[in-house]
C-alpha positions as CSV (number, residue, x, y, z in Angstrom):
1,X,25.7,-37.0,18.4
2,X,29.1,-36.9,20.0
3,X,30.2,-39.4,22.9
4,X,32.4,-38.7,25.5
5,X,35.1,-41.0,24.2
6,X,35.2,-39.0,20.9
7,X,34.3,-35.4,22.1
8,X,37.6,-36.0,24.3
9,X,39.5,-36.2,21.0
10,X,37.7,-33.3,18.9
11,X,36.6,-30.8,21.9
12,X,39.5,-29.0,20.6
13,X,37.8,-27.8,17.1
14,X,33.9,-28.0,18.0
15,X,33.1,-25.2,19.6
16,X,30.7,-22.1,19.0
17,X,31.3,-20.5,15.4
18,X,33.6,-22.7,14.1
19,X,33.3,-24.4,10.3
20,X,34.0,-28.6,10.9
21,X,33.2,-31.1,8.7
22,X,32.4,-34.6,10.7
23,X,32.5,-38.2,9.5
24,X,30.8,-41.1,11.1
25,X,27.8,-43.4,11.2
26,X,24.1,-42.5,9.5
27,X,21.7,-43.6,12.5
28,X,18.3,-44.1,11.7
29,X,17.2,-46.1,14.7
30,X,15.3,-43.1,16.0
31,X,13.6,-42.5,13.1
32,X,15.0,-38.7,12.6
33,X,18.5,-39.2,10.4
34,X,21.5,-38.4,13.0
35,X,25.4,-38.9,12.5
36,X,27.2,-40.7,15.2
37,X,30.7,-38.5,15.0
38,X,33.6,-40.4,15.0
39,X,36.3,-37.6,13.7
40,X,35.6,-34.0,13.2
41,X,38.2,-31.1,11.8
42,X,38.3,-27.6,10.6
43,X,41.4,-29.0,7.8
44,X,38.5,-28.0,4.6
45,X,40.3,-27.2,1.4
46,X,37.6,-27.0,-0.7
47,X,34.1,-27.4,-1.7
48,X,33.1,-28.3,-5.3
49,X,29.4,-27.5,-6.3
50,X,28.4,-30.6,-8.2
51,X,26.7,-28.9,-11.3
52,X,25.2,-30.9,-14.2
53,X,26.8,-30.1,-17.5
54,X,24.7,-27.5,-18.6
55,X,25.1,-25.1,-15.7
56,X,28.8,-25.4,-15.8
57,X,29.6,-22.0,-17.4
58,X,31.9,-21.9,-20.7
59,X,36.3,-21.3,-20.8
60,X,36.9,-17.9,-21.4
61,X,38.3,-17.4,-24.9
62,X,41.9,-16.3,-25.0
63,X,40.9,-13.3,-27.4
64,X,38.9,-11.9,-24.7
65,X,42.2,-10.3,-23.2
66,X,43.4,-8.9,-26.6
67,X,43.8,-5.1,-26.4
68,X,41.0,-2.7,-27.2
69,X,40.3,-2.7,-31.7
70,X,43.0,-5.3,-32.3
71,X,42.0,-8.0,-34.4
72,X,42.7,-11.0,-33.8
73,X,46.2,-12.6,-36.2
74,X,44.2,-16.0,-36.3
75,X,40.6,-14.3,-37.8
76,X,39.0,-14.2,-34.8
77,X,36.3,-11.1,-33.5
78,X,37.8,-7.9,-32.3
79,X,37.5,-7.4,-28.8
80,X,35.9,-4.6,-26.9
81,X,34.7,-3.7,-23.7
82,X,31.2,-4.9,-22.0
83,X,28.4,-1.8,-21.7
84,X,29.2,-0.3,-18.1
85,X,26.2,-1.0,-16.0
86,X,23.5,1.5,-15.3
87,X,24.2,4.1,-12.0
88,X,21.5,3.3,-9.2
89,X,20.0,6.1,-8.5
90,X,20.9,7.8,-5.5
91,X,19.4,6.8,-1.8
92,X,16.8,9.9,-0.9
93,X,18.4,11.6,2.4
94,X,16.0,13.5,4.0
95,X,17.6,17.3,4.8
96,X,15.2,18.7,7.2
97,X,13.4,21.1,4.8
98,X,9.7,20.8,4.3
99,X,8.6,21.6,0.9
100,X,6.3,24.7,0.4
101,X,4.9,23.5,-2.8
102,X,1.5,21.8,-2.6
103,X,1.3,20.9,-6.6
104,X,3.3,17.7,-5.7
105,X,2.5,15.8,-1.9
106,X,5.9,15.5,0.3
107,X,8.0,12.3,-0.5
108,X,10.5,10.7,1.6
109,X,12.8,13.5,0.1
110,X,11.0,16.1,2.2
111,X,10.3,15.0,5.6
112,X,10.2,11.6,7.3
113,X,7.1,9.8,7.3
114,X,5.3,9.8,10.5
115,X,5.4,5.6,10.9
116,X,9.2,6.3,11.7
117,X,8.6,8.9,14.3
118,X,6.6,6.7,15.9
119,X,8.1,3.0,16.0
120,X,8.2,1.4,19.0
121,X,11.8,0.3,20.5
122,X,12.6,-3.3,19.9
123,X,12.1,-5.6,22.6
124,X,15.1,-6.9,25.2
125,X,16.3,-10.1,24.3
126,X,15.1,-13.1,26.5
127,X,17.0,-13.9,29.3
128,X,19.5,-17.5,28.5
129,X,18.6,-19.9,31.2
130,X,21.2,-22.8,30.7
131,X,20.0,-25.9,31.9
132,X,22.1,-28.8,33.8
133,X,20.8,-32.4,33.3
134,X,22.3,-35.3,35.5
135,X,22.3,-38.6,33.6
136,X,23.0,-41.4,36.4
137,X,24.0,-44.6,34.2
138,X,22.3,-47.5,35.9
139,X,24.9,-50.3,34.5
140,X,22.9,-51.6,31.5
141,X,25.0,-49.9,28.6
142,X,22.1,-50.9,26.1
143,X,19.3,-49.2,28.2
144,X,21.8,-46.1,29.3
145,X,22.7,-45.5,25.4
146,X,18.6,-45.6,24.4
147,X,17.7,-43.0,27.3
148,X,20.8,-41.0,26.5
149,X,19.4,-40.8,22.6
150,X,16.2,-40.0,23.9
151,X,17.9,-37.3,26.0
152,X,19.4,-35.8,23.4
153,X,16.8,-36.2,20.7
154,X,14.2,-34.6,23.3
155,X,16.5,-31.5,23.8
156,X,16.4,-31.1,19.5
157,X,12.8,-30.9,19.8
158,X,13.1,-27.2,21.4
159,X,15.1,-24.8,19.3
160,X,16.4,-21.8,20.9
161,X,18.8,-20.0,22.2
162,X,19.6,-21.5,26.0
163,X,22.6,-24.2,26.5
164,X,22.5,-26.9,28.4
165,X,25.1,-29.5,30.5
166,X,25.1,-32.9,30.7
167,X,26.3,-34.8,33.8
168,X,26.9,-38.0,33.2
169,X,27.5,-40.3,36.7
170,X,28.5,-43.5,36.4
171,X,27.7,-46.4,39.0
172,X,31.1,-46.0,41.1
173,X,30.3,-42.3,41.5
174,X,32.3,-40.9,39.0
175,X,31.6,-37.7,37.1
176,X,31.7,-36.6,33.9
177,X,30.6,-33.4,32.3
178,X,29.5,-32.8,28.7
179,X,29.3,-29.1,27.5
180,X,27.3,-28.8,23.3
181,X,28.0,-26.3,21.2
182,X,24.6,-26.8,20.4
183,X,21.2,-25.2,22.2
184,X,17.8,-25.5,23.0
185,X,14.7,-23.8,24.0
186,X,14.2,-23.8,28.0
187,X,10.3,-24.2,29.0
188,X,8.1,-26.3,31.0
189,X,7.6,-28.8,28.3
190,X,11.2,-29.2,28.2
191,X,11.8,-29.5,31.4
192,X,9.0,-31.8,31.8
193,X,10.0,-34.1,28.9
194,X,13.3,-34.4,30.7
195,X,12.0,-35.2,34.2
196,X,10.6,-38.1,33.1
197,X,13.6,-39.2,31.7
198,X,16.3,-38.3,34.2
199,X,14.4,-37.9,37.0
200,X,12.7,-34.3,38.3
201,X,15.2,-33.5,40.4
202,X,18.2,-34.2,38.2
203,X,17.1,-31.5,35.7
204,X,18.2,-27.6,37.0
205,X,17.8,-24.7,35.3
206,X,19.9,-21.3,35.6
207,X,21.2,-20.9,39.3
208,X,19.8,-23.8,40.6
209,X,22.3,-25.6,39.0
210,X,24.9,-23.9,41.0
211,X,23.1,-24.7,44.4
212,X,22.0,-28.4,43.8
213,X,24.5,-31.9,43.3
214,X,21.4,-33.2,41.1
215,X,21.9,-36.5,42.2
């Protein structure tokens, strides 16, 4: 969960994609574990597996890069080569001929089965229908930060593919936009969830968004 004090700072490296690593605060107040970002950067040098000492494979022995039937001066084994691995064999490409023979039934090598002549094409992708929500803050910051949480902890609940806005208006009138890299799932249990949360008619989905204030 990102604020729009800190998103202002790290808008710059979150987005769509892109490998961050956050820091912040565990929250378990909602019961579901959630991090309350406080920094967030794409500066990673490197991850170390933390592997107990038994998994951590052995040093490679310095007469491993001896040359081919030279022993080694100090006693050691005399190196040689690992076994070359075994050729796969190769991928059957059908050629269009139809085998005559009837001792053996046709294989893959023959003629293409008749399950891939007759596949059906794959369905169109489902439409994206982004959704807008306007959040009017009421004044109380301790009730606007618990229906903001359930805001965003509603929208989690419905994985999928469709973005969403946040507008958040603040007493005075002013205006304040949050964009998530992160989706959800548009449907009428959404959309109902958030209703009663915002308000019916501060939720807009797909053009409706671009017609209506929501306030």
């Amino acid at each position: 969960v990102m604020f729009p004090r800190t998103w202002a700072k790290v808008q710059d490296v979150v987005h769509e994609n892109a490998v961050v690593l956050v820091g912040g605060k565990l929250d378990l107040s909602r019961g579901d574990p959630q991090i309350i970002v406080e920094t967030a950067t794409q500066q990673i040098d490197a991850f170390l597996a933390d592997l107990p000492v038994d998994d951590v494979p052995p040093p490679v022995s310095a007469w491993l890069s001896a040359p081919e039937d030279e022993p080694d001066l100090a006693g050691g084994p005399v190196w040689s080569p690992p076994p070359a691995a075994p050729e796969p064999p190769p991928a059957p490409v059908w050629d269009g001929a139809v085998s005559s023979s009837s001792a053996e039934p046709p294989g893959f090598g023959d003629l293409p089965p008749e399950w891939a002549l007759d596949m059906a094409a794959a369905p169109p992708p489902a439409p994206v229908r982004p959704i807008t929500i306007t959040f009017v803050r009421n004044g109380d910051a301790a009730r606007d930060e618990r229906r903001f949480r359930r805001l965003m902890n509603t929208l989690h609940q419905f994985p999928g593919s469709d973005p969403y806005l946040v507008v958040l208006v603040s007493p005075d009138g002013g205006r304040y936009e949050m964009r998530f890299p992160s989706t959800t799932r548009c449907c009428d249990d959404l959309l109902m969830a958030l209703g009663e949360i915002v308000g019916p008619d501060h939720v807009s989905v797909g053009d409706e968004a671009e017609s209506r204030s929501g306030v």
